[in-house]
C-alpha positions as CSV (number, residue, x, y, z in Angstrom):
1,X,14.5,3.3,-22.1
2,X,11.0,2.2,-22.1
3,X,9.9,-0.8,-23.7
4,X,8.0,-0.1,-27.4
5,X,5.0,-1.5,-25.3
6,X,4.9,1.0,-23.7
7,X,5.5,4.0,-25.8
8,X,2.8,2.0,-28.3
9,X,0.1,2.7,-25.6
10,X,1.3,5.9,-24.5
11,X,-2.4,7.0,-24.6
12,X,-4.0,4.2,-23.0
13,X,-1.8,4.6,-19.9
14,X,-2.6,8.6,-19.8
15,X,-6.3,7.9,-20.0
16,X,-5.8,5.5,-17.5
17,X,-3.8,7.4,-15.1
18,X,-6.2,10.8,-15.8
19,X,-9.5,8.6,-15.0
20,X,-8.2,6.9,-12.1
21,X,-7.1,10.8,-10.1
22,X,-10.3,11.9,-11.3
23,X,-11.6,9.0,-8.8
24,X,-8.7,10.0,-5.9
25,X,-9.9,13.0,-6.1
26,X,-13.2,13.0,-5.2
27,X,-12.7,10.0,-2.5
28,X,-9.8,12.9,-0.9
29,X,-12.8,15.8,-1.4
30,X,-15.3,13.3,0.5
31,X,-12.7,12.4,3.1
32,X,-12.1,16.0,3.6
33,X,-15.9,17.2,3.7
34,X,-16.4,14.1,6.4
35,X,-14.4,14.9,8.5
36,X,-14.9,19.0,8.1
37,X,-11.5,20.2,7.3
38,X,-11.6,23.9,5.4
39,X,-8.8,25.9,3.7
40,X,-5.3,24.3,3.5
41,X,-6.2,21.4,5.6
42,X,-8.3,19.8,2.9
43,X,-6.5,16.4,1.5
44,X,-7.2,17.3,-2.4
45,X,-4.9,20.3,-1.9
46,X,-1.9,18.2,-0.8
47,X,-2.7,16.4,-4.2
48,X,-2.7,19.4,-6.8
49,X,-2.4,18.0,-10.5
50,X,0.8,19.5,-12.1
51,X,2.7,19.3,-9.1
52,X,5.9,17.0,-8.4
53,X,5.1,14.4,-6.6
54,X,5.8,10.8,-6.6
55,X,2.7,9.4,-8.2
56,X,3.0,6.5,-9.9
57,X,1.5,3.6,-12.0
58,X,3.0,0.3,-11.7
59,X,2.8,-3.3,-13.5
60,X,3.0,-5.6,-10.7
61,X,4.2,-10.0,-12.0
62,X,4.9,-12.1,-10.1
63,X,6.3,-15.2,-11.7
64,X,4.6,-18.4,-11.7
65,X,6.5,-20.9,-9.7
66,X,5.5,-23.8,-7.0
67,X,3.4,-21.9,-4.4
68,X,4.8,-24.8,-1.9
69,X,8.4,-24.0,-2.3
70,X,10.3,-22.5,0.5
71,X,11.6,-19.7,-1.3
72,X,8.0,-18.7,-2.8
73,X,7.2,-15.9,0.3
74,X,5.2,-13.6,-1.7
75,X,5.5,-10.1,-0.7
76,X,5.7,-9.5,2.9
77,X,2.7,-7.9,5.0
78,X,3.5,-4.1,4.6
79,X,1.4,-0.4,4.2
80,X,1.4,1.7,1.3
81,X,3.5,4.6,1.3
82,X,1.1,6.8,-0.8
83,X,-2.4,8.3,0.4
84,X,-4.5,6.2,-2.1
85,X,-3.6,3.1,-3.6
86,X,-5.9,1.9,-6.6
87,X,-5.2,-1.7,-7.4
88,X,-6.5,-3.6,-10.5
89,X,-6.1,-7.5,-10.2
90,X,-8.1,-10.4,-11.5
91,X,-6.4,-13.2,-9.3
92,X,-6.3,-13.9,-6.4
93,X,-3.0,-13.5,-3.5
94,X,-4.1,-10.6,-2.1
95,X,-4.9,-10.6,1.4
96,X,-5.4,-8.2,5.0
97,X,-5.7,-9.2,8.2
98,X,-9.3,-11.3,9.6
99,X,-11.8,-9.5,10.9
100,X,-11.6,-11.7,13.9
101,X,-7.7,-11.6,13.9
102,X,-6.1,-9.4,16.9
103,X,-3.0,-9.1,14.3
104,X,-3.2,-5.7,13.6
105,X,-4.1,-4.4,17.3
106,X,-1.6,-3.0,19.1
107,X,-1.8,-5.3,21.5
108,X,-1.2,-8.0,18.9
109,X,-1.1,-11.7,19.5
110,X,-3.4,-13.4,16.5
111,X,-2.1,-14.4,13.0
112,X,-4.8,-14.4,11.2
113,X,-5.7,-13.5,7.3
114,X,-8.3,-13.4,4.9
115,X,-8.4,-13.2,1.2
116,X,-9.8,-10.4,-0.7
117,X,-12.2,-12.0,-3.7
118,X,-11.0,-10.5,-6.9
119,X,-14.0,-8.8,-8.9
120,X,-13.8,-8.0,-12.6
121,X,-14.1,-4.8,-13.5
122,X,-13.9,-3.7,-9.6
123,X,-10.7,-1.5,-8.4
124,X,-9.6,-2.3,-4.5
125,X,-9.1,1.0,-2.9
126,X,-6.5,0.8,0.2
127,X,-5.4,4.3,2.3
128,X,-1.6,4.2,2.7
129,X,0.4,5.8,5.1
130,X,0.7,9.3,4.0
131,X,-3.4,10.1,4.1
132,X,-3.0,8.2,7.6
133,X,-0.5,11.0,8.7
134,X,-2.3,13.9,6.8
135,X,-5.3,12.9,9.2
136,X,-3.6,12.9,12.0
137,X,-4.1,8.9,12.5
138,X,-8.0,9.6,12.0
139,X,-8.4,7.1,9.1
140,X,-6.5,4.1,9.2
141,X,-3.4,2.6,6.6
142,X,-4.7,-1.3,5.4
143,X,-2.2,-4.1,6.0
144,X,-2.1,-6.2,3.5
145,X,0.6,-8.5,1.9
146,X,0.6,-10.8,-1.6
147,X,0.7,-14.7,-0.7
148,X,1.4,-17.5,-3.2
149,X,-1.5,-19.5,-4.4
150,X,-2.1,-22.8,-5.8
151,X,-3.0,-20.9,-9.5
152,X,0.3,-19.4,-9.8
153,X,1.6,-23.0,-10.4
154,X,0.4,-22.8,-13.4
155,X,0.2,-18.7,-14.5
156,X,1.7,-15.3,-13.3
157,X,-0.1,-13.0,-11.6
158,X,-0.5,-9.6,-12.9
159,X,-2.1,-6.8,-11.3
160,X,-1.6,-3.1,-12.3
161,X,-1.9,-0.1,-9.2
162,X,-1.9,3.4,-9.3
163,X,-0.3,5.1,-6.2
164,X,-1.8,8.9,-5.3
165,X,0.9,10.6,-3.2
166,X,1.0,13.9,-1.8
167,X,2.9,16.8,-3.7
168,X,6.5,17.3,-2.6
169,X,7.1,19.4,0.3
170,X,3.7,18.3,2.1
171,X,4.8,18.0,5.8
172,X,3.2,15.8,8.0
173,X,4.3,13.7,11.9
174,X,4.9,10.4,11.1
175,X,4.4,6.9,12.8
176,X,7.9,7.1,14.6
177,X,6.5,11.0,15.6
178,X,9.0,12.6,13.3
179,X,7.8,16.2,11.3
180,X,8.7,14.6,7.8
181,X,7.6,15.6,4.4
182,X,6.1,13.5,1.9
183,X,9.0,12.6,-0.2
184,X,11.2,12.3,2.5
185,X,8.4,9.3,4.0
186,X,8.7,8.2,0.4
187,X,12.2,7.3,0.1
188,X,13.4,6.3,3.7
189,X,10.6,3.7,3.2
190,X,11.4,2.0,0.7
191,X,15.2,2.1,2.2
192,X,12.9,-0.3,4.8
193,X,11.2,-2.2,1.7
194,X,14.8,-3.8,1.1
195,X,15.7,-4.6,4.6
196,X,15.7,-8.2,6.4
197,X,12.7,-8.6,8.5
198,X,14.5,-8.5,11.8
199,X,15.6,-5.1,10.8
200,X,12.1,-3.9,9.5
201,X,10.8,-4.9,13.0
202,X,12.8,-2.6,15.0
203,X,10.7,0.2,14.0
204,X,7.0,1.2,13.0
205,X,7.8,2.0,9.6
206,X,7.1,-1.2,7.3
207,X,3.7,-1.4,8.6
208,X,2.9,2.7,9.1
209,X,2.4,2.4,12.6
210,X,-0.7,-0.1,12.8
211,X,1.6,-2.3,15.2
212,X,3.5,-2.2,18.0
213,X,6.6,-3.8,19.3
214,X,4.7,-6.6,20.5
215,X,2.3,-7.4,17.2
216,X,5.6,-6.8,14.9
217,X,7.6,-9.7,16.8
218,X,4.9,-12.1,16.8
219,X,3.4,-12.1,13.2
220,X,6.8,-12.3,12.0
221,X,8.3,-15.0,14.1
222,X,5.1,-17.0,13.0
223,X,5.5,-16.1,9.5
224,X,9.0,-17.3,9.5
225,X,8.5,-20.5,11.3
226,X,6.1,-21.4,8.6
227,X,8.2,-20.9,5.8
C-alpha cells in the first residue's frame, strides 16, 4: 500500500505529473517537426495520453553516508530507458561525461566527468534510450551516473524524475539491432540494472549503445580500480 503521504497529496502529484507531459509533449512535437517526420512517424504519437505505458514518477534518496567509503559507489554510469527523462534536484551528484572526455566515443579511451550545477526551479532534461531508437540513433541517449559528494556526509540527497516512455506495443531496432517493443526494452533493461558490472559490459545495453566494446572495458576497469 502506499504510504498516507502519498495518498495526502494525491493531487499535487497529478498536477505534477499532468504539467510535466504537457512539457514532453511539446519537446517530442519540436523533435518531430525538426527533423520533418509526418503521420505515424511523429514521436508524440508513440506517447498518446490514456495509453499503457510505463511512465512513471519516482522519488529518488540516497542516504547520507561518508562519500569516502568504499562501499559509497553512487549509481553506476547508465542511460535512461524512457524517451524523456525530467529530473528535479537541488544538490549536487549528478554528472555526464566532459566535453573534452573521449569516454563516450566509440572509440573510447578517456575517463573523464563533469558535474551538472543544480539550478532552483530548473528541470534537467535527458533523452533516454527509447527516443534514441524511435529516431533511428539521430538524437543521442546522455550518459550520466550519480557520484557521492562531500554534502551527503552530512544530508540525503533527494531528487524527484518523471520518465516519458513510449505506449506499449511501440516497436523500434534496438542498440544490440534487435526489432523490440518498448516494454520489452523496458524490462530486459532493468534485468541489466541488477547485474554485476562485468556482466553489464558484455553487451550495449546498460549504456543504450553510446559505447563500444572497447569504451565499456576501459571506464569500468578505471572505475573499479578507484573504488
Amino acid at each position: 500500500p502506499l504510504p498516507p503521504a502519498v495518498h495526502q497529496n494525491h493531487s499535487l502529484f497529478d498536477a505534477f505529473i499532468s504539467k510535466t507531459r504537457f512539457h514532453v509533449i511539446e519537446l517530442l512535437t519540436c523533435f518531430s517537426d525538426a527533423l520533418g517526420l509526418v503521420g505515424r512517424e511523429r514521436y508524440e504519437n508513440a506517447h498518446r495520453d490514456h495509453h499503457p505505458s510505463n511512465s512513471s514518477m519516482t522519488f529518488h534518496r540516497y542516504p547520507k553516508q561518508d562519500s569516502r567509503a568504499p562501499s559509497n559507489v553512487g549509481h553506476n554510469k547508465h542511460t535512461d530507458i524512457s524517451s524523456l527523462a525530467f529530473l528535479f534536484a537541488q544538490q549536487w551528484g549528478l554528472q555526464v561525461p566532459s566535453r573534452t572526455s573521449v569516454t563516450a566515443l566509440p572509440s573510447g579511451g578517456g575517463n573523464g566527468w563533469d558535474y551538472v550545477r543544480p539550478k532552483p526551479g530548473h528541470a534537467i532534461v535527458n533523452v533516454g534510450d527509447s527516443l534514441r531508437f524511435l529516431s533511428g540513433f539521430r538524437l543521442r541517449s546522455v550518459l550520466h551516473r550519480v557520484v557521492p559528494v562531500a554534502e551527503m556526509d552530512q544530508a540525503h540527497r533527494f531528487s524527484i524524475a518523471y520518465f516519458t516512455r513510449p505506449v506499449h506495443g511501440t516497436v523500434f531496432k534496438d542498440s544490440e539491432g534487435r526489432t523490440i517493443k518498448a516494454d520489452e526494452w523496458f524490462s530486459h533493461k532493468f534485468d541489466v540494472y541488477r547485474q554485476s558490472h562485468s556482466e553489464q559490459r558484455m553487451n550495449t545495453v546498460l549504456t543504450g549503445g553510446i559505447e563500444d566494446a572497447k569504451a565499456r572495458a576501459v571506464v569500468h576497469v578505471v572505475e573499479e580500480l578507484t573504488v
